[in-house]
N, C-alpha and C positions, 0 to 999 in steps of 0.2 A: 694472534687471535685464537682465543680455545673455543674445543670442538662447536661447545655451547651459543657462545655470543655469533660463533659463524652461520651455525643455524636459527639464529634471530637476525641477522643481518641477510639471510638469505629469506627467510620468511617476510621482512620488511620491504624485499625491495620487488617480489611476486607483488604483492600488496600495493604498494608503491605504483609498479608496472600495470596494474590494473584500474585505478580507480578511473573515475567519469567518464565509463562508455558511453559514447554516440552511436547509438544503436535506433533504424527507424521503429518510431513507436510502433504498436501495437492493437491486441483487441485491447487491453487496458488503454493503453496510448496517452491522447489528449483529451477524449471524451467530446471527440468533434464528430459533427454525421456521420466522416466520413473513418472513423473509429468503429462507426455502430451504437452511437448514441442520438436519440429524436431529441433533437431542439428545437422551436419553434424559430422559423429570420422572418425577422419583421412581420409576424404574426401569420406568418405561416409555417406549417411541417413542411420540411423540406420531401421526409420519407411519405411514405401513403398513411392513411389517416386510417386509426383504429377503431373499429368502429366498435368492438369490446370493450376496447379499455374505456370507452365513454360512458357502456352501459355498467360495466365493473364500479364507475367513479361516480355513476350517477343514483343509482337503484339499491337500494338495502336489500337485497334481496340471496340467496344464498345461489338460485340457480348460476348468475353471474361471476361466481369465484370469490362475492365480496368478503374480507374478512376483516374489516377497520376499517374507519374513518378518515380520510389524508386531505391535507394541506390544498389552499388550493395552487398555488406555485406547481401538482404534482397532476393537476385536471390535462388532459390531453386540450389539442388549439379548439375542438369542436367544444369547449366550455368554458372558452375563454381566457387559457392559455397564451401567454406570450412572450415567455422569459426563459421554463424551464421543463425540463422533461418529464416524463412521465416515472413512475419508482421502478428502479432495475431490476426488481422481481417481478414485474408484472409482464413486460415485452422482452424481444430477442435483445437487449443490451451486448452489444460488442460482438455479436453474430452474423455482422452485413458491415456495408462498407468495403471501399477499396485500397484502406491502407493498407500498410505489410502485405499484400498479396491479399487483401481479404476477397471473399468471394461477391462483391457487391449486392444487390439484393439492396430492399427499405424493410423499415422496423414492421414487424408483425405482434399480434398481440399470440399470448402460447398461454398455457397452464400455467396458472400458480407456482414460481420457482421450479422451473421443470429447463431454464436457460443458466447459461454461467452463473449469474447472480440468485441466492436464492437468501431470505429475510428467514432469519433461525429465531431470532426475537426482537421485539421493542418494532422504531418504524414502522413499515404498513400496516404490519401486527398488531399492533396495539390501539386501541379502543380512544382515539380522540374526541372523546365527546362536545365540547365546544371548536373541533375544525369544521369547515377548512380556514376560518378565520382567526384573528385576532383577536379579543375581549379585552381592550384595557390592556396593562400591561403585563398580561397575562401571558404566557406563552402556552401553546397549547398545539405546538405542529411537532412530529417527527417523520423523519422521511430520509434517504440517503436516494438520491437523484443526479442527474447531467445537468447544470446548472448555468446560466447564462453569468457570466461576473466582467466588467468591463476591466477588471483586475486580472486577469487572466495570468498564469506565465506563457503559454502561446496561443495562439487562436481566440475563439470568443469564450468557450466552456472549461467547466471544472467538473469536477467530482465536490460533492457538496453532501457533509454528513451532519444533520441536526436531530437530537434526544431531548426535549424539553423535559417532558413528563416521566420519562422512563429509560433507563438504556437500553439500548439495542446492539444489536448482531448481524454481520451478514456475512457473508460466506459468496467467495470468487474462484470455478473452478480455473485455472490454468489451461492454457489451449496452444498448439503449434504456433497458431501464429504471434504468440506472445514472443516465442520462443523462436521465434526466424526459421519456424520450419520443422522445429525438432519435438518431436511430442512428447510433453511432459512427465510421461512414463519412462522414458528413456532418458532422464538425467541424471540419474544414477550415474555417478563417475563424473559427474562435471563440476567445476567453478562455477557459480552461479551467479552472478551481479545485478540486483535492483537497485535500479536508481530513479528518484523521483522527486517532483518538488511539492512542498507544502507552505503551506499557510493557515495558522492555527488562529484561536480568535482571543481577541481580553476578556470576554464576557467571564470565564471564568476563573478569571485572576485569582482568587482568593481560595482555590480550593487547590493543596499542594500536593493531592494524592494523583493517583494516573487518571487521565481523562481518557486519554484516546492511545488504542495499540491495534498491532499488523503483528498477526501470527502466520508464519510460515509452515505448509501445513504439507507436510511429506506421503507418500502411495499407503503409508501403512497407518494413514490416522494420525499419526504422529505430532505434535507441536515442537518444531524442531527449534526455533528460536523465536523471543517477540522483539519489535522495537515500538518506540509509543512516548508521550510526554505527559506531566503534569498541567493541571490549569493555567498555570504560572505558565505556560509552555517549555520547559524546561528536558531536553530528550532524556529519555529516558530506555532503559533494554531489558530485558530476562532470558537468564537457560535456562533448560528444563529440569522441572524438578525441583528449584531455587524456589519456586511460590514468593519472591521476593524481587519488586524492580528495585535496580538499581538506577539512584539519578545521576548525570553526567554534569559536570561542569558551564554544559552547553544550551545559552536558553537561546530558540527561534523564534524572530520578531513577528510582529501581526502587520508592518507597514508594507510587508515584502518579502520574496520569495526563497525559503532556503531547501538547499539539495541536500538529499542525506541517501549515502549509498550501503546498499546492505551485501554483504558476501558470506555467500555460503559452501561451503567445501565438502561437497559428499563423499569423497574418501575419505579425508582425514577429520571427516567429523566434528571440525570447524568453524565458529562462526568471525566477520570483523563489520566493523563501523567507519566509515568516516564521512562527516559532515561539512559542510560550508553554511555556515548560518548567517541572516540579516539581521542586523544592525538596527534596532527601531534609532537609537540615540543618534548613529551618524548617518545613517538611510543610505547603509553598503553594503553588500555581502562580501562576506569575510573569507579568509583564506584555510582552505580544507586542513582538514583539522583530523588526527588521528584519533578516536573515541577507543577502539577494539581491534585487538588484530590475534589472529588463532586462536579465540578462543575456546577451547575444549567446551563440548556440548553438552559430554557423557553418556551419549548414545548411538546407536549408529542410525545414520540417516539416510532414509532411501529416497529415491525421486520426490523431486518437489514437484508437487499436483496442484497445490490451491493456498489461498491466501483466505485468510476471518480476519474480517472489520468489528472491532467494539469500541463503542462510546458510549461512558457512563453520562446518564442522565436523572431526570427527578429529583433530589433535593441531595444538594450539593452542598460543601464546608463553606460557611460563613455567608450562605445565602447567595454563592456563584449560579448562575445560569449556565447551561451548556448550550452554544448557539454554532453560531457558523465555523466548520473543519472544513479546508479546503486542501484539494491534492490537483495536481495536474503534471504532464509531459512523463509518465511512466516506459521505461527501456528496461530490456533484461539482454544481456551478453552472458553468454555459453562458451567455456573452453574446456577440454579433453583439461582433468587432474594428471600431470607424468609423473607416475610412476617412476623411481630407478630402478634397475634389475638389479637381483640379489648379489651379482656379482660386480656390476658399476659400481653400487652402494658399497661395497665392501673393499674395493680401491679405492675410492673416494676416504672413508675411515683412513686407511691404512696410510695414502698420503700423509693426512691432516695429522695424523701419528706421529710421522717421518720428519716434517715441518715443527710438531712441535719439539723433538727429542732434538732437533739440529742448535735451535733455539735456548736448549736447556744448556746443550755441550759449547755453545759458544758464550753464555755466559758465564761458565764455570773459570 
């Protein structure tokens, strides 16, 4: 085996050795109350009732924070709410709760994007003028919200991103307890592992550009890697700098739930993929599948701090809708990147050296 192919054999089997951590969820998590997301059970909030975000949803008025129109699925319970939460930019979204260690506490109404979640464009932001209704079969709602779906992959909720009218943006800072403890400035020097599942929609089948991406967003501002799919749902990735996605081989079904794991390598400034995608045609999820592995970034990348959501909306190829994106059961695993010393490293060569000249002289 030369030097080369050893270190791709060694590279493969790190990779290999890491994929689908079981890692307890998080503030991201499942998007269950007990995540830190307000869902309405059986027409009740479980957390305390907002009594802002009522007047925020209710009142056009500017003293209230209001700055758009929203859906009614996004009315807190005091308006007749009974399915789904309220927009994650408006309350403490994944700031309460007792999972991962979280510090318990119910959802509170805060400032305008002043919590992890904060709406950079489209969604809350944008000017729905016939919501929070329907008109025919018009579409006319944008919102990214905690979502009641009896599809779930666990619990009752999801994460739920709809753009009819407009694309939208939002932006997710990263928090210790994402991170089992380790604050996200301090990940510098680690293995990063996102793993999460989704469920993307048909609605916009026919449009074969990118609909939906997850940018990985490093201490220094940085977009250090995206991954994301086409209408057709088809995954799709970019490094930085490319201004170009590339599409994979791998389309994920709308019948059920596929995992796609993302790793990031903050020393060696690496990124990999790999997938297990559903099956609309035989209704299975399929066997993890290699997409990416070391792939050079081209930059150096410092701690991972935060995640941006975008989903193109508004008049889509061939007359596609952008409708329901769904995510749920999000884990991140952390491991120390090892180094070899300069001097391990340099036995190591010098071996591999020795191995191949023995190799040489006994073929001769």
């Amino acid at each position: 085996m030369t030097p080369l192919k050893l270190k791709l054999c060694l590279c493969a089997c790190v990779l290999g050795a890491t994929l689908w951590p079981r890692s307890v969820c998080a503030y991201l998590g499942s998007f269950e109350e007990q995540d830190g997301y307000r869902i309405p059970l059986d027409g009740q909030i479980l957390s305390a009732s907002l009594a802002g975000d009522a007047q925020f949803y209710l009142n056009n008025i500017e003293a209230n924070g209001y700055t758009g129109v929203v859906p009614l699925g996004t009315y807190p319970n005091s308006l007749g709410d009974t399915s789904h939460g309220a927009d994650l930019s408006r309350y403490n979204a994944g700031q309460y709760g007792t999972a991962n260690g979280g510090p318990g506490g119910t959802a509170a109404d805060i400032a305008d994007n002043s919590g992890l979640w904060q709406a950079l464009a489209g969604g809350r932001l944008n000017e729905d003028a016939d919501a929070p209704y329907y008109y025919g079969s018009n579409f006319t709602r944008d919102y990214v919200q905690a979502y009641r779906y009896p599809g779930a992959r666990s619990g009752a909720n999801v994460l739920n991103f709809l753009a009819s009218e407009t694309s939208l943006s939002y932006a997710y800072t990263l928090d210790s307890r994402d991170f089992n403890g380790m604050t996200p400035g301090a990940s510098d020097g680690q293995l990063i592992q996102m793993a999460f599942w989704l469920c993307p929609s048909d609605w916009d089948d026919d449009d074969l550009d990118n609909i939906m991406s997850i940018s990985l967003r490093d201490a220094m501002g940085q977009t250090v890697f995206q991954v994301g799919y086409t209408g057709d749902n088809m995954l799709q990735y970019q490094t930085p700098g490319s201004g170009t996605w590339e599409t994979t081989s791998h389309r994920m079904g709308t019948l059920g739930w596929s995992e796609l794991l993302v790793i990031l390598d903050t020393v060696n400034n690496t990124a990999g993929i790999a997938v297990r995608a559903y099956d609309d045609n035989t209704l299975t999820l399929g066997d993890q599948a290699y997409v990416l592995s070391n792939q050079s970034l081209g930059l150096t990348v410092d701690a991972l701090t935060g995640l941006q959501w975008d989903l193109r909306g508004g008049p889509l190829n061939n007359g596609a809708a952008s409708f329901k994106n769904y995510f749920d059961d999000f884990s991140f695993t952390l491991s120390p990147v090892v180094v070899p010393e300069p001097g391990s490293l340099l036995l190591t060569l010098l071996a591999s050296l020795m191995v191949i000249k023995r190799r040489r002289n006994s073929s001769v």
